[in-house]
C-alpha positions as a Python dict, from the first residue, in 0.01 Angstrom:
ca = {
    (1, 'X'): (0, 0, 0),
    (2, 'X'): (-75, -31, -356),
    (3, 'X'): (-431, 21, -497),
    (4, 'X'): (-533, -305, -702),
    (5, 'X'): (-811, -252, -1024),
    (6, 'X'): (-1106, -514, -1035),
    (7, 'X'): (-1187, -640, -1343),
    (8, 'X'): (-1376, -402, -1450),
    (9, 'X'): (-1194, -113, -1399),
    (10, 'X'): (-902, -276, -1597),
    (11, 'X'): (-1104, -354, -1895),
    (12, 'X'): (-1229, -10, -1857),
    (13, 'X'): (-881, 180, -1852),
    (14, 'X'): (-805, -86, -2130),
    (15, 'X'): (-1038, 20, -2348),
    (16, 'X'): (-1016, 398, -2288),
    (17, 'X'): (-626, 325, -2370),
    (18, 'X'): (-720, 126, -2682),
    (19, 'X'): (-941, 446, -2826),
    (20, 'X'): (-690, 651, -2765),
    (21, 'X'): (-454, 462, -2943),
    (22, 'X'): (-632, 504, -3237),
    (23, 'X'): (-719, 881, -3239),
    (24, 'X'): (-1029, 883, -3019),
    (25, 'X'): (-1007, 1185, -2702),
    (26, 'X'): (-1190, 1084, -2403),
    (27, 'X'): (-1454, 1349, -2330),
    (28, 'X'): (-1537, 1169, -1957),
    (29, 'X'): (-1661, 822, -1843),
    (30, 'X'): (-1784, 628, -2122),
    (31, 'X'): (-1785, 976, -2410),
    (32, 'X'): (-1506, 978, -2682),
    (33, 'X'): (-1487, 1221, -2919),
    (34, 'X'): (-1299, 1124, -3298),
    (35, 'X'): (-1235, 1398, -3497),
    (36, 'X'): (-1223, 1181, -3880),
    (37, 'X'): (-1283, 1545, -4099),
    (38, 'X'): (-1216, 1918, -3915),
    (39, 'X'): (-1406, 2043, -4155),
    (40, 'X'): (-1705, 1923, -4094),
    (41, 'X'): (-1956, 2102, -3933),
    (42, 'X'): (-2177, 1824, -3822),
    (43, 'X'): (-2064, 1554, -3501),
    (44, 'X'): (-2257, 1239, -3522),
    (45, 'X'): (-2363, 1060, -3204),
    (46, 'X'): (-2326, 700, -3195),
    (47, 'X'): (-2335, 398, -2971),
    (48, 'X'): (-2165, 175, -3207),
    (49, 'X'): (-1811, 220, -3426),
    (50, 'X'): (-1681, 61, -3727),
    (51, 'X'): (-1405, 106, -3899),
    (52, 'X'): (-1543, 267, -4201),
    (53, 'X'): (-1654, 590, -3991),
    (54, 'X'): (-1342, 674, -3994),
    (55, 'X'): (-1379, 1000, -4223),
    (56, 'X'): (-1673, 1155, -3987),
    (57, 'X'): (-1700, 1342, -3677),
    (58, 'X'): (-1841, 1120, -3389),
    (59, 'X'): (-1930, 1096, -3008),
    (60, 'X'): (-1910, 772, -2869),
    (61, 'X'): (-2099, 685, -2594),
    (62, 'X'): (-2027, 325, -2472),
}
């Protein structure tokens, strides 16, 4: 018997595939961690991305 996703679980492994895709680690439901400068010693927290935060050290929460 195969286990079928609703809708929102498929956008929600979508997405989580998406940010990974693009360098983002999944920390747990709805947390990604980017790591844009290892350097740094400061991680920002942040409910919305763009593009041009690219460079910094984040936590997404969505």
């Amino acid at each position: 018997m195969e286990s079928v996703l609703s809708a929102e679980q498929l956008e929600a492994e979508l997405a989580q595939i998406q940010a990974e895709a693009i360098g983002w680690q999944a920390l747990g439901d709805g947390a990604y961690l980017h790591a844009g400068d290892p350097d740094a010693q400061v991680i920002d927290i942040v409910g919305v991305v763009s593009a041009d935060m690219a460079d910094l050290n984040l936590v997404w929460l969505t």
